[in-house]
N, C-alpha and C positions, 0 to 999 in steps of 0.2 A: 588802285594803289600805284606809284611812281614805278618805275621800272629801273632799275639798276644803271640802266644808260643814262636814262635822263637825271637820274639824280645826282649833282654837281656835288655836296658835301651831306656829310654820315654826322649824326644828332649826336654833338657829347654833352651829357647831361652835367649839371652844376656840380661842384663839391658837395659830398654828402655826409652829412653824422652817422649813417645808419650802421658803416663797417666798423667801426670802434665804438658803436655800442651795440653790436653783436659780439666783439669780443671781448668785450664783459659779459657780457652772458653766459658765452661759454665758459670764461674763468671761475665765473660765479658757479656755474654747474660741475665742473669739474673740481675745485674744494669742496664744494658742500658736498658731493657724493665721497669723496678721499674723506671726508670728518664723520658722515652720518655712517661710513662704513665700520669706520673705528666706534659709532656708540659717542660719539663727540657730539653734546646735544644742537650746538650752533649750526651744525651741518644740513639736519632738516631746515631750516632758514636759510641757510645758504641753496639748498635747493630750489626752495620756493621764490628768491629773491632771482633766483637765476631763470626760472620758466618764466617771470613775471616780466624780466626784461627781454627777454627773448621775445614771446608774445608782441612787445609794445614795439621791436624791432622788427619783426615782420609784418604788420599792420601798416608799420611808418612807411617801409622799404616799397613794401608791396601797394600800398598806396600810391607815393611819390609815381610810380611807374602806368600805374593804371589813371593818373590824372596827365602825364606826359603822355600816353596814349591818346588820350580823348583831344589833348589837343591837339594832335596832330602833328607830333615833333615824329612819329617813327615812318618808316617808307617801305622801299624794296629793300635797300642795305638792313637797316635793323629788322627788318621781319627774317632777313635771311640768315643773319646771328640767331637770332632767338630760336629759328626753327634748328639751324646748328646744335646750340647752347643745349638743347628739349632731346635733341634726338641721342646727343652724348651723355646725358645725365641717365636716360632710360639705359643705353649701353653701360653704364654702370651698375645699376641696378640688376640688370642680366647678368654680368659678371659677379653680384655679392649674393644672387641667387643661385648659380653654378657654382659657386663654391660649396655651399651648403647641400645640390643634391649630389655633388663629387664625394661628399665624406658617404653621404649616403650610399652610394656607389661601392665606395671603396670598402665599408663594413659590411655590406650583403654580398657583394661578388666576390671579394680578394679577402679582409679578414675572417670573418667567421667560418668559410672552409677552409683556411691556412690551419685554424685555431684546430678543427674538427679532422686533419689529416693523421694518419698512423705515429706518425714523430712526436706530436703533440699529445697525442694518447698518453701517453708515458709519460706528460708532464700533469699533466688533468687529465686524469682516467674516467673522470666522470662529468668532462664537459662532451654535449652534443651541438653537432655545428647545425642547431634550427632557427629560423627567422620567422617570428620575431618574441619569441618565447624565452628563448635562452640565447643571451649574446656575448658574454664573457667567463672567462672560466673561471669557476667558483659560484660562480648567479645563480641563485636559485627562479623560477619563474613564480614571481606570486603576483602577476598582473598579467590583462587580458589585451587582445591587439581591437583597437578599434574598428569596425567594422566597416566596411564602402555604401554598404545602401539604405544607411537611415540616414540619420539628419546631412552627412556629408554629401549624399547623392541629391538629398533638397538643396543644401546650399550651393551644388555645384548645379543646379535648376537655375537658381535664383540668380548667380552671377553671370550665366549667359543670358537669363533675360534681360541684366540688366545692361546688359554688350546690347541687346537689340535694341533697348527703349534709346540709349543714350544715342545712337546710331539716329533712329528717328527724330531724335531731336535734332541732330546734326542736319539732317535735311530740311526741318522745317526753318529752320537758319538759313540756307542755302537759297528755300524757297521766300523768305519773307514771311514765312507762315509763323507770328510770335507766343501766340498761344500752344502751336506747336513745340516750337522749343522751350518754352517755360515746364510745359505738361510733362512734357519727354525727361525733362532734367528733373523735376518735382519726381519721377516716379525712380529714376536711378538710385536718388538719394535714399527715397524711403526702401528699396532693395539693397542698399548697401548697408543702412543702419542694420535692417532683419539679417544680411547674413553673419553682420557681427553679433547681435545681438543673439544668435543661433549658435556661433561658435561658443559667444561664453557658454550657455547653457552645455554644449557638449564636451566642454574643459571639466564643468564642473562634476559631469557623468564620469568624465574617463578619469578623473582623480579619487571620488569616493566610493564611484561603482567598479572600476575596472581598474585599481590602482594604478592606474600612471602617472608618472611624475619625471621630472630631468634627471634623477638618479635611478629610473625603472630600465635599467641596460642601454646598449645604444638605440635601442629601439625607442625608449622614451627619451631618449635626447635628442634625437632625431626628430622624433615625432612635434615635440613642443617647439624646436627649434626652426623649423620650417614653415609648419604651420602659426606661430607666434607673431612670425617677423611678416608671415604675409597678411595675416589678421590686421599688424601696425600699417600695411601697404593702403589695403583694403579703409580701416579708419584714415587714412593721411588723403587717400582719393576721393574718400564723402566729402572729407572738409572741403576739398578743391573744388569739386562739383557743386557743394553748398553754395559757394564763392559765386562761382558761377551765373548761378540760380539769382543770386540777389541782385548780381549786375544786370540780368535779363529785366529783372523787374526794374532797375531802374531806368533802361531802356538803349543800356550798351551791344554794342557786337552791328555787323551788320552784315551779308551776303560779302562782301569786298572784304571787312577788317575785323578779324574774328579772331586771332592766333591763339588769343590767353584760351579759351575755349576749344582748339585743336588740342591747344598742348595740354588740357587736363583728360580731356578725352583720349588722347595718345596713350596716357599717365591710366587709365580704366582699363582699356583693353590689355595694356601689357601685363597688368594685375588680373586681369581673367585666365590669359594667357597662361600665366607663373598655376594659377588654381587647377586645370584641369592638367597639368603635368602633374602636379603636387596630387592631385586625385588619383591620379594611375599607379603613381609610385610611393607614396604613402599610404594611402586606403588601400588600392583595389588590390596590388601585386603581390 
């Protein structure tokens, strides 16, 4: 790859359709969920007309990009964006995930013994300040806390293994080894589908067997709401990885020019990363 010195000018690609027809998309998604919310029957269409263009917008976008790669329009300067652009977007994602284990934070350490203090006594005589059984005053506990060492302790198996394979695969990149990396990526995916496909089954436990639900104290908002968004992380990284997988087969990437393939592997571990906090302080603690 060109080196930053040598390379005299930075690749600006052609004008594109793809920004203004993402925002339609979003516009499209944005009415129809404001109409489908009010019960306005247009709105489910409006939804569906809005994922449909989004979809054909990220395929175009993301295309466009992956055939200016192969030709050879990107260097030192644009790899060094992209690796920018990848590592910002991940520090995002860090940040919209501590926001989420802060509340958590804030209900198990600071509220629920404010609520359980002497002063409060006398306001609710009959709240106790326990986690994760009873969390507001007035709640009665008719739901059970999810347990750490059944399927949660498989799935937090499964997603470091699948930190290892994706890993091996990265080396067999490294080495020219392609069956290597195809194999490695083939097995991430099918680990990533199992620990979704493991979660739903344990939603569905913890809502008909152990009632929990978003309105089960803050423990069940809590619980859905961290676990939910990193479930979407978890499905948004298969797809990537999917991605991935298909470029390999058609015989992209190479020891020298691999980035789109850092950056989803980047995109993995940080999602394992977020899992095994999320294990310690939602399961286990």
């Amino acid at each position: 790859m060109m080196e930053h010195s040598e390379q005299t000018h930075y690749f600006v690609p052609d004008p594109s359709r793809w920004p203004i027809i993402g925002s339609l998309a979003l516009f499209c998604l944005g009415l129809g969920a404001a109409l489908a919310v009010n019960s306005v029957a247009v709105g489910k269409l409006g939804l569906l007309l809005g994922f449909g263009i989004l979809f054909w917008m990220l395929f175009g976008w993301f295309g466009d990009v992956i055939r200016e790669s192969l030709a050879g329009r990107y260097h030192g300067r644009e790899d060094h964006s992209f690796r920018w652009g990848m590592g910002w977007f991940i520090f995002s994602e860090v940040m919209f995930f501590a926001a989420f284990f802060g509340a958590l934070y804030y209900v198990r350490v600071i509220s629920v013994p404010e609520l359980g203090n002497e002063v409060h006594k006398l306001l609710y005589p009959d709240f106790t300040a326990s986690w994760p059984l009873q969390t507001g005053p007035g709640i009665t506990a008719r739901y059970q806390a999810m347990g750490a060492w059944g399927l949660p302790a498989v799935n937090t198996l499964i997603l470091l293994s699948s930190g290892a394979t994706l890993t091996w695969a990265h080396w067999g990149l490294l080495a020219g080894q392609r069956r290597q990396l195809a194999t490695g990526l083939g097995i991430t995916v099918v680990l990533g589908v199992s620990f979704l496909s493991l979660q739903m089954y344990e939603y569905a436990h913890a809502m008909h067997e152990l009632g929990l639900s978003l309105a089960a104290g803050a423990y069940g908002m809590t619980f859905f709401m961290l676990t939910g968004f990193h479930g979407l992380h978890v499905l948004l990284g298969a797809i990537m990885l999917s991605v991935m997988w298909l470029r390999v087969q058609r015989g992209h990437f190479s020891a020298e020019h691999h980035f789109a393939f850092e950056a989803a592997a980047w995109y993995w571990h940080f999602v394992d990363v977020v899992w095994l906090i999320l294990f310690v302080f939602v399961y286990w603690l």
